[in-house]
Each structure stands twice: as C-alpha cells, then as structure tokens.
N, C-alpha and C positions, 0 to 999 in steps of 0.2 A: 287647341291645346297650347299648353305657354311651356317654356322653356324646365320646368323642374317637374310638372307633371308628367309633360311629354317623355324626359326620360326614364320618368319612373314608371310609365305604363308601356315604353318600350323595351326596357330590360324586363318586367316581368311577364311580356308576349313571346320575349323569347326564348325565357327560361322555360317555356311550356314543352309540355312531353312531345318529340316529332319536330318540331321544330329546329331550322339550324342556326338561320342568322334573321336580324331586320334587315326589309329589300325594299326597292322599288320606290315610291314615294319617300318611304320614311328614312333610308337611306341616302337618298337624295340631300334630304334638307339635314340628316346629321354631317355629310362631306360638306355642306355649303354650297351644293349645287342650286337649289332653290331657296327663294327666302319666307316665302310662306310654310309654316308648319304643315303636316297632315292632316286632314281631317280624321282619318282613320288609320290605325296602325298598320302597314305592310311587313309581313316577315314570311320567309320562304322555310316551305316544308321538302322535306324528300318525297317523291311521289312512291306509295303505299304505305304513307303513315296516317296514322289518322289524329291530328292534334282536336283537343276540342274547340269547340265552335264557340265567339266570344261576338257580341253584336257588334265591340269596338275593334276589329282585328280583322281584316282580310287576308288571305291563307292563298299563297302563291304555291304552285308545287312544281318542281323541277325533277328530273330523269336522274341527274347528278350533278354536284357540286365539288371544285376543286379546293381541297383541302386550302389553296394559299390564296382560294377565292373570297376567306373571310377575313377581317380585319375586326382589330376592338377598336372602339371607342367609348371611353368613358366608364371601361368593363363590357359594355353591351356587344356581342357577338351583331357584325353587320358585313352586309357584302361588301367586299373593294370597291375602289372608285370603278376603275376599267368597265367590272360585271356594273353595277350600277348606271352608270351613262348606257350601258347596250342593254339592260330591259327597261329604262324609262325612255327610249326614242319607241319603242312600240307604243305609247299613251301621249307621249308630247308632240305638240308642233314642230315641222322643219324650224321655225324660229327659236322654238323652247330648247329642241338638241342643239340649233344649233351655240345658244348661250349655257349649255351646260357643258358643253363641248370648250366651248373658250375657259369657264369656271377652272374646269379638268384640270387643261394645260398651264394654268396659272398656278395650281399645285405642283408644276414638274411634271405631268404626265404627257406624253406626246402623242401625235397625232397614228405612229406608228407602231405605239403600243397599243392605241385605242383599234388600229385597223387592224393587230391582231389577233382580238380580245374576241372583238365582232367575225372577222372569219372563223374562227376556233370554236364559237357556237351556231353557226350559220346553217338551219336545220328546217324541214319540212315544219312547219305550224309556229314555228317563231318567228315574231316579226321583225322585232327588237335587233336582231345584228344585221338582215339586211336594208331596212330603215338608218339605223345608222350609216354602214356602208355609203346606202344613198347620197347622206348625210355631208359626209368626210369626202366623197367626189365633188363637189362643188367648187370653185374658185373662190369662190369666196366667203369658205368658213370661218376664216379670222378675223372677218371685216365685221365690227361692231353694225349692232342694227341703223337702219337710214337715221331712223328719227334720233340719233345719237352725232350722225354725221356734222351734222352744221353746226351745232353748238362748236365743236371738237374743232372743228374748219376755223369756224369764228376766233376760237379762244388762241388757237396758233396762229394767227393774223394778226392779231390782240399783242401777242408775243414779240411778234417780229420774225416768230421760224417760222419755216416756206415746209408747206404739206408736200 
C-alpha cells in the first residue's frame, strides 16, 4: 500500500458500520511506530458487532474501548499510541516492542504511562499487555539494538566524546 491509497482505504475501513477506530498494524505505521505499510488494513470492532467482511481488512474485536483511547489522524478515527504499542507486542518481537517502545517515548510518551496502559488491560486471553509488561521489565529497554551499538561507539570516538 503507498502512502495516499493507504489512507484512503484506511479511512473508508473505518467508516464501516461496527467499526470504532484503525488498530494494530495499521495504526502502528500511521503513529510512526513501524516504517513498513500494512499489508492489510487492521481496525477494531466492539465485540457483537458485526462489520462486513472485506478480503483487505482484518477485523479485530475488543469487549470495550475507552472513549480517550481513540485519537484522529488525518480525520481517520485510530487507536492512541499507549493502546497501540500494548496490542502490537502480542504479534511483534521482544526486539520489534522493544523499538516501538523507544519510537513511543521519542513522541513524549513515557515509560510509565505505557506500564499503565498495559496493566489497565491486563486480562485472561490478551497477550498484548502482559508481553509488553514483560517488555518494559528489562534493563535494557532504552538501549538501541547491538547492531546499532558500534557504529554509535565508533562515531563518538570519531567525536572526541567519551561513551
């Protein structure tokens, strides 16, 4: 999907009947969490709605959604950062969360809103906030990936400033 299709097929996915906000992947890459597009459109439904079925559109359902849990962009109704980082760590790598997790925080969001974003849905059959959780105990969530390390090492040597 390229950038003017994508959001013309993700605002009319969500305009669909049942439907509340775009989630999950497609959300992602409209915060800037990811830099590859979706392959297919994610958007969250209330569970007992029944939107129709579109081959480009996977249909996420949730129990409930907080009202200040959607945000626009660009017009198109989509989940906040916070809910988006806690259902994409149930599909991404520790590495994936953990650079979507630095992404986050580089918009202002902290680490402490994110841990209680992730507690506040923390539920039998969701993976996604305890994943996170997992996530966010680590020591070393801030720490760019290795293979980022030595260039970064290098280039401050390079400098004259001491790591």
């Amino acid at each position: 999907m390229d950038g003017e299709g994508l959001r013309t097929r993700l605002s009319h996915a969500a305009r669909a009947p049942g439907i509340t906000a775009v989630s999950h992947h497609s959300a992602a890459y409209l915060h800037g969490l990811v830099n590859r597009p979706p392959r297919f459109v994610h958007v969250l439904a209330l569970r007992g709605s029944h939107p129709s079925r579109r081959p480009d559109v996977i249909v996420h359902h949730t129990r409930a959604l907080d009202p200040g849990a959607v945000v626009y962009i660009d017009g198109v109704p989509v989940t906040d950062l916070p809910s988006t980082v806690v259902m994409m760590a149930a599909y991404a790598t520790v590495d994936e969360t953990k650079a979507m997790i630095r992404a986050a925080i580089a918009t202002a969001l902290t680490l402490d809103e994110l841990r209680a974003v992730a507690e506040s849905r923390r539920r039998r059959g969701r993976a996604g906030p305890s994943q996170l959780l997992h996530v966010l105990s680590s020591a070393d969530i801030l720490r760019p990936p290795k293979r980022l390390e030595a260039p970064a090492m290098n280039c401050l040597r390079r400098t004259g400033s001491q790591p």
